[in-house]
C-alpha positions as protocol buffer text, in pm:
chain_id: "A"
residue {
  index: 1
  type: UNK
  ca { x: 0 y: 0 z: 0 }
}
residue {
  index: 2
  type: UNK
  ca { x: 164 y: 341 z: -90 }
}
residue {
  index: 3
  type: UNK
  ca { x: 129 y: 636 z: 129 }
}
residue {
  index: 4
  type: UNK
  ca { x: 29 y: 930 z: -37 }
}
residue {
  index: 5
  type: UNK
  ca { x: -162 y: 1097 z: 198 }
}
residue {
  index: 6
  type: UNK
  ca { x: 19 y: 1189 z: 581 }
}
residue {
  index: 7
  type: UNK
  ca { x: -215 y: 1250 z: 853 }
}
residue {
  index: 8
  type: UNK
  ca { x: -118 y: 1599 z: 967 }
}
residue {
  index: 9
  type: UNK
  ca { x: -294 y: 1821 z: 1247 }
}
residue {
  index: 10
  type: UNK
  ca { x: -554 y: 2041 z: 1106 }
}
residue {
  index: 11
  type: UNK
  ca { x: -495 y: 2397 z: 967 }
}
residue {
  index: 12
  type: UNK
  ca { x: -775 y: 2561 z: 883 }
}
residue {
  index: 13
  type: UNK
  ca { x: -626 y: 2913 z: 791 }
}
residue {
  index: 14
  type: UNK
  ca { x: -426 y: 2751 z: 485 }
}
residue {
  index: 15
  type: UNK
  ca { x: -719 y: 2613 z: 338 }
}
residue {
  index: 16
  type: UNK
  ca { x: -940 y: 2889 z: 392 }
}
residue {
  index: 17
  type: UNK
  ca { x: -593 y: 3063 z: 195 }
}
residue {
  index: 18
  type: UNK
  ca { x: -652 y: 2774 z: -48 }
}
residue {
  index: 19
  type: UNK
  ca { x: -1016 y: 2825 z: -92 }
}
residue {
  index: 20
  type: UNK
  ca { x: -985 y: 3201 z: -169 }
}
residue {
  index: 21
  type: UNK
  ca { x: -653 y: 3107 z: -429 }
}
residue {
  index: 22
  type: UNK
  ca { x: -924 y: 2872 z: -602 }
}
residue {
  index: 23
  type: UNK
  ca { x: -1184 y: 3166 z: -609 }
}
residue {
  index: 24
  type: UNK
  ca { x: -924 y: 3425 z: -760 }
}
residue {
  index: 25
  type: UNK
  ca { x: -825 y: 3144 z: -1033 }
}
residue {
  index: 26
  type: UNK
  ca { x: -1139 y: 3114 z: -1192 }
}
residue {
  index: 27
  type: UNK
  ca { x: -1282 y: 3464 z: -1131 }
}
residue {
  index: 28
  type: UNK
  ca { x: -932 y: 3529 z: -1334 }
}
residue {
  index: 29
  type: UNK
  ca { x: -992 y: 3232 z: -1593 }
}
residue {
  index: 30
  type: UNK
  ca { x: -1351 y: 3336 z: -1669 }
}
residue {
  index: 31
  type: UNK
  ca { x: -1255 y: 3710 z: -1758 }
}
residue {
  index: 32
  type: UNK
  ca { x: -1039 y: 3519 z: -2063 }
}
residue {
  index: 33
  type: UNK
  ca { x: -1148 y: 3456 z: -2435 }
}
residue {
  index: 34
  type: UNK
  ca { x: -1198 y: 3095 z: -2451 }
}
residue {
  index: 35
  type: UNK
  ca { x: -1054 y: 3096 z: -2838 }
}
residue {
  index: 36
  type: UNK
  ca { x: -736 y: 3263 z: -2762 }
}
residue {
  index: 37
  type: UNK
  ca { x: -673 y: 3126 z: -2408 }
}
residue {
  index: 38
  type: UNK
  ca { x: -846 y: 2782 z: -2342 }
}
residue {
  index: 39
  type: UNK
  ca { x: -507 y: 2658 z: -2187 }
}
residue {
  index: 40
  type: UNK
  ca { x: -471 y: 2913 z: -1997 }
}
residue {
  index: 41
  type: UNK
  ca { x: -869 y: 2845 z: -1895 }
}
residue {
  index: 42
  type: UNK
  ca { x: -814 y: 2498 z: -1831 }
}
residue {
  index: 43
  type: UNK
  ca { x: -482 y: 2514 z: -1647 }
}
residue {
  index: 44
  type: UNK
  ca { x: -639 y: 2790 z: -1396 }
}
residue {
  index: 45
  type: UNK
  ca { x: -956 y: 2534 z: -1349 }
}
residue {
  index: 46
  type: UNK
  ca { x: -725 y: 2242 z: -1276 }
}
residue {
  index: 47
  type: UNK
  ca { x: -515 y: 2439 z: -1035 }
}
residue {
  index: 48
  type: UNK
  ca { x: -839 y: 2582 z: -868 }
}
residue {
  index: 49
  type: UNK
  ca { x: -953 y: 2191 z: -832 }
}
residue {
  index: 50
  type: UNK
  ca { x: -625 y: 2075 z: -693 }
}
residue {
  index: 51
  type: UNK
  ca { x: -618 y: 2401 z: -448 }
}
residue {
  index: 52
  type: UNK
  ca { x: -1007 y: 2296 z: -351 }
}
residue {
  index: 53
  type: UNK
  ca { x: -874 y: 1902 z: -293 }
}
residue {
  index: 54
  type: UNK
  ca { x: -593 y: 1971 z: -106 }
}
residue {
  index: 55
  type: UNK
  ca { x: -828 y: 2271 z: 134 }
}
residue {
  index: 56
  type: UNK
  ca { x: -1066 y: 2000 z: 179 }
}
residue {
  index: 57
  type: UNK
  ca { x: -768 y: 1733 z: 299 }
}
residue {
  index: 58
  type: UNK
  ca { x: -636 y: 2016 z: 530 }
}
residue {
  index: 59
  type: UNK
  ca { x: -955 y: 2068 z: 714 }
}
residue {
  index: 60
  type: UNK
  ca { x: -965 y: 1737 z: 742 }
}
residue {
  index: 61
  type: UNK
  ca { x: -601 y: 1689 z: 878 }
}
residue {
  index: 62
  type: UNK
  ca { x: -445 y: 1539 z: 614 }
}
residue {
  index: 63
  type: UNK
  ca { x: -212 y: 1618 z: 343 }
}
residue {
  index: 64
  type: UNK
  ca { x: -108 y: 1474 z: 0 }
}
């Protein structure tokens, strides 16, 4: 079994950070033109995903 995730005591302020870094990402990524920057789009939605995933882990008390 690999371990990927660490159990970790809760912080709460980084993933509220992480939460608001998500928001600003695709406030940011839907101001865009989806024909000249759709990477740009769909890297800034990813990110905002990962950032939402690893708030959600945090509050939890873990960390990948």
């Amino acid at each position: 079994m690999e371990k990927k995730v660490i159990k970790v005591s809760c912080d709460l302020e980084r993933a509220k950070s992480l939460i608001l870094d998500s928001e600003e990402r695709i406030t940011d990524a839907n101001l865009l033109d989806v024909n000249k920057f759709s990477k740009i789009i769909f890297e800034n939605y990813y990110d905002a995903l990962r950032d939402l995933c690893e708030a959600i882990l945090l509050s939890e008390g873990y960390k990948s």
